[in-house]
Phi, psi and omega in degrees: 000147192236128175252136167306102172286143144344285156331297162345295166291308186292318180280348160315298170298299185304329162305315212261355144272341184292290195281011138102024165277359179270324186279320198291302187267322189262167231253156139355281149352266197300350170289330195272323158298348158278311194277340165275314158347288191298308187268022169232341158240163161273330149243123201301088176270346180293141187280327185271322164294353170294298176306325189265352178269325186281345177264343160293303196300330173324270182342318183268345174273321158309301189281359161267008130322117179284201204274339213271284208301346240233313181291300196310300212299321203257011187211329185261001188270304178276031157257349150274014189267319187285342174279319185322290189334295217294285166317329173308281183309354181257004170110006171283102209268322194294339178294352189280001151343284181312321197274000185229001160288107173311344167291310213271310186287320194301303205301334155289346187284309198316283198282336187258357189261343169292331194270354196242089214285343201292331126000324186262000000 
């Protein structure tokens, strides 16, 4: 189980106000259990305030994702898991690569996200 610092949190909270992500995704509740965590522990042990603080930091990291980076994880990743296959079956051994280069994935990210106008 992964315990929450304090520092952690604070800094969570000051990103996701910096980048205007605190009012917009999370709910009264969850604002009010981040800004309070930090200032009644220094480390979060309850397993259960752990588990609801870890399904708030999702929520807030998916959205300080940028859109690019956001495009890479739901679309260029498995399309380079799905190219890797495809060579792999023509005997291309080396493609098994492919699906864990990071490069590889910007550069599909890259090219399919200029191609795709609902983006622009």
């Amino acid at each position: 189980m992964f315990r929450f610092s304090s520092s952690f949190l604070l800094s969570l909270r000051r990103e996701a106000l910096r980048r205007r992500v605190w009012f917009r995704v999370l709910s009264s509740a969850e604002r009010a259990i981040l800004t309070l965590a930090p200032k009644c522990v220094d480390t979060v042990k309850s397993p259960v305030l752990a588990l609801a603080i870890a399904r708030i930091v999702v929520k807030v990291r998916k959205a300080l994702m940028s859109r690019l980076a956001a495009f890479r994880s739901l679309v260029a990743r498995p399309l380079a898991e799905r190219l890797s296959r495809i060579a792999q079956k023509w005997g291309y051994a080396a493609a098994r690569k492919w699906a864990e280069d990071e490069a590889f994935i910007n550069y599909l990210a890259v090219c399919k996200y200029n191609d795709i106008s609902i983006f622009r």
